[in-house]
Rosetta silent file (secondary structure, phi, psi, omega in degrees, C-alpha in Angstrom):
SEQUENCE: XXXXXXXXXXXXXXXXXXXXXXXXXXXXXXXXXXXXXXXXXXXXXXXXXXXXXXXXXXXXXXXXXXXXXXXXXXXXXXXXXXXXXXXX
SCORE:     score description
SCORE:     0.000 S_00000001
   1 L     0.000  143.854 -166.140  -12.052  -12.328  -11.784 S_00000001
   2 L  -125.397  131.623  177.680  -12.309   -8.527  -12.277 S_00000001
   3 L   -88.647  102.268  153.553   -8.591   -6.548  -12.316 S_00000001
   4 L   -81.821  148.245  165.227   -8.865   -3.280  -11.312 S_00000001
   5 L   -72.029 -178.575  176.630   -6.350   -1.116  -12.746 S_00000001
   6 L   -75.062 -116.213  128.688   -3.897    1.285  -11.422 S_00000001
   7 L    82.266  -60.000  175.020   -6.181    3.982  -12.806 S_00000001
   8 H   -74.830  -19.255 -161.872   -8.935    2.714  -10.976 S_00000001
   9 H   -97.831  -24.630 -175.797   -7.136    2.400   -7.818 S_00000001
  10 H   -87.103  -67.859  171.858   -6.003    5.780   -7.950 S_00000001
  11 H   -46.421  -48.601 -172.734   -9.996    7.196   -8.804 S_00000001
  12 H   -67.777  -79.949  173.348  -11.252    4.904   -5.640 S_00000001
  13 H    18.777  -92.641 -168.659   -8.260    6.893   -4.005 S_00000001
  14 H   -40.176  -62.143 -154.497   -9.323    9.896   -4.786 S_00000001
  15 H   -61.839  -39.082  178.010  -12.935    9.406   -4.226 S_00000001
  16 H   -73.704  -19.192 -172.464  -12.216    8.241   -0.457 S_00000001
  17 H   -61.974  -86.783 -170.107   -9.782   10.861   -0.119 S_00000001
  18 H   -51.471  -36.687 -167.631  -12.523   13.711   -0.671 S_00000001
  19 H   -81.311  -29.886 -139.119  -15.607   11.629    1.136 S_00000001
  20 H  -130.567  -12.266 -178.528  -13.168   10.559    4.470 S_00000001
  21 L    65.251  177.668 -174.430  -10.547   13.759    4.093 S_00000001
  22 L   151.534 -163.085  178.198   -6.499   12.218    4.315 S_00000001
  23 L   -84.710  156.977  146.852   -3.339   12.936    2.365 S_00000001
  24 L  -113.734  146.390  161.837   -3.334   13.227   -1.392 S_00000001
  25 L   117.244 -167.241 -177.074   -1.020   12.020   -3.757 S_00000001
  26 L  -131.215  127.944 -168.239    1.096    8.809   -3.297 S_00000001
  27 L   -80.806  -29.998 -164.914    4.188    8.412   -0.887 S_00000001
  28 L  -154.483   89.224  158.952    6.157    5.466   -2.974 S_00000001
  29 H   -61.588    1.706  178.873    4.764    4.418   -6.002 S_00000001
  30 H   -70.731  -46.304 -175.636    7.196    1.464   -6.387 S_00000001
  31 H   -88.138   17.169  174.042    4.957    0.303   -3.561 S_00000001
  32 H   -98.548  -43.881  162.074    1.816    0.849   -4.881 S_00000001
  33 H   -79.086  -24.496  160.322    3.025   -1.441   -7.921 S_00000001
  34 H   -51.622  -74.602 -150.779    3.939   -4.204   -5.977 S_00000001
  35 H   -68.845    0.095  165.511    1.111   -4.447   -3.922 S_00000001
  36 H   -97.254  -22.146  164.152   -1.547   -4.402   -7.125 S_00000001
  37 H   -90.051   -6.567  177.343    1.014   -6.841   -8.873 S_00000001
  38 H   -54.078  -50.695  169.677    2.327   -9.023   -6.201 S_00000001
  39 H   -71.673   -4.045  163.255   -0.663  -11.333   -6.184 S_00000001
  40 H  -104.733   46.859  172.072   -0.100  -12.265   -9.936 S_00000001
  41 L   -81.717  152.157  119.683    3.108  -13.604   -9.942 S_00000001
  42 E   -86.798  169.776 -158.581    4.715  -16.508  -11.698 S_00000001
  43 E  -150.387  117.381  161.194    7.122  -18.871  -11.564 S_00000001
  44 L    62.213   11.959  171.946    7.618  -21.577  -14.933 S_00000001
  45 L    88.547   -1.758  172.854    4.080  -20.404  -16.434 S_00000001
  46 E   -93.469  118.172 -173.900    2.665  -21.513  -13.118 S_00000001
  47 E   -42.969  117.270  157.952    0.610  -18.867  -11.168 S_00000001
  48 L   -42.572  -53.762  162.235    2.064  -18.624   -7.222 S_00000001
  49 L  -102.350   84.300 -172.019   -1.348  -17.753   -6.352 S_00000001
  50 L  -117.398   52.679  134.445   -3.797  -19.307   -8.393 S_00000001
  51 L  -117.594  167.429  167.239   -6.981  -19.013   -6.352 S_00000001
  52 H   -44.729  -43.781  175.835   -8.755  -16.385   -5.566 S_00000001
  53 H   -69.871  -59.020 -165.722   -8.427  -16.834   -1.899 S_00000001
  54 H   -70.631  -36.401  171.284   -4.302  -17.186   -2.442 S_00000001
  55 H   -46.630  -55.774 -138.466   -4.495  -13.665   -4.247 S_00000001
  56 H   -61.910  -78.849  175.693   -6.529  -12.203   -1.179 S_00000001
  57 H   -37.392  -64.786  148.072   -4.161  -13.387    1.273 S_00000001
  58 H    -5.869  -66.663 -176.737   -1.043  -12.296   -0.646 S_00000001
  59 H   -57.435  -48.802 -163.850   -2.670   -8.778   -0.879 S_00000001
  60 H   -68.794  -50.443 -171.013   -4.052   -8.846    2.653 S_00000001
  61 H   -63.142  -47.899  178.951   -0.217  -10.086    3.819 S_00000001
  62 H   -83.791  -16.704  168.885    1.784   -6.967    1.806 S_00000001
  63 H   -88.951  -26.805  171.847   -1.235   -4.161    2.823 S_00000001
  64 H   -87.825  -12.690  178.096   -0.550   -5.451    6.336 S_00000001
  65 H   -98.263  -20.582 -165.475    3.086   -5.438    6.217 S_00000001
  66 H   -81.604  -57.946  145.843    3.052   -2.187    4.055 S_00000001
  67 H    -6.308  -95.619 -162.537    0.803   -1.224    7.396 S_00000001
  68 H   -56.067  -43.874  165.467    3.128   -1.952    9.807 S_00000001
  69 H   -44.556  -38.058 -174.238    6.337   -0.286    7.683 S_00000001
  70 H   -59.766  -61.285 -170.891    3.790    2.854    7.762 S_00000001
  71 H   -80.906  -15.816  156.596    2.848    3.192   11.476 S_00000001
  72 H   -66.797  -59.213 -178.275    6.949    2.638   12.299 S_00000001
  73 H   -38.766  -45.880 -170.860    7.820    5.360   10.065 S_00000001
  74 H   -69.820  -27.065 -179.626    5.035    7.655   11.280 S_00000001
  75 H   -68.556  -41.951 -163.877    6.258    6.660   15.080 S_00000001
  76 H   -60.788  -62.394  170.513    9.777    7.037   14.076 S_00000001
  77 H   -31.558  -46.201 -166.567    8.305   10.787   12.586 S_00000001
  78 H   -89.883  -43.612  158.493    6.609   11.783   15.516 S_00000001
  79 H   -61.628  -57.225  167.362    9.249   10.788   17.797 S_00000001
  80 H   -41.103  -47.685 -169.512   12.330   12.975   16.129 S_00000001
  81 H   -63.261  -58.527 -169.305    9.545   15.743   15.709 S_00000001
  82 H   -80.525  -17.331  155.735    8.874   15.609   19.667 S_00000001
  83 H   -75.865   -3.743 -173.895   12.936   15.122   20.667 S_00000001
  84 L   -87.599  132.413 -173.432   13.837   17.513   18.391 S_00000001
  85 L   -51.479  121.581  173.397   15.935   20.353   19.697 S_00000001
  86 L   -57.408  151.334  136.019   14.429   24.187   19.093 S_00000001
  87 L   -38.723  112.245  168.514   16.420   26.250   16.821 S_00000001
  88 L   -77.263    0.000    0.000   18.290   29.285   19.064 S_00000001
């Protein structure tokens, strides 16, 4: 199985950033290390996810909830921004 690194993850980043345009930089880097470590946890020397497929699915489950945390915040954002009162 091939482990990309943070490093690498960051350089793919990048590279999609500049081909697809977006933000740069990283909003929560706590939650950038979860979600590349999350699918290798253990418990008692025994992997939690120890197929390939249970890694996926892990990942696929915390980039979709990581997702969903995203689009409330930006909703949350956009609402305050369009209720928000002008300065007199």
């Amino acid at each position: 199985m091939i482990i990309l690194s943070k490093e690498q993850i960051l350089k793919l980043h990048a590279g999609l950033i500049c081909a697809t345009g977006g933000s740069v930089g990283i909003r929560d880097e706590g939650m950038l290390d979860l979600a590349l470590n999350n699918p290798f946890q253990s418990f008692g020397g025994k992997e939690l996810y120890p197929s390939i497929q249970a890694k996926a699915v892990c990942f696929a489950m915390l980039l979709w909830s990581i997702w969903k945390k995203m689009k409330l915040w930006n909703a949350q954002f956009v609402i305050r921004k369009k209720t928000a009162k002008p300065d007199a």
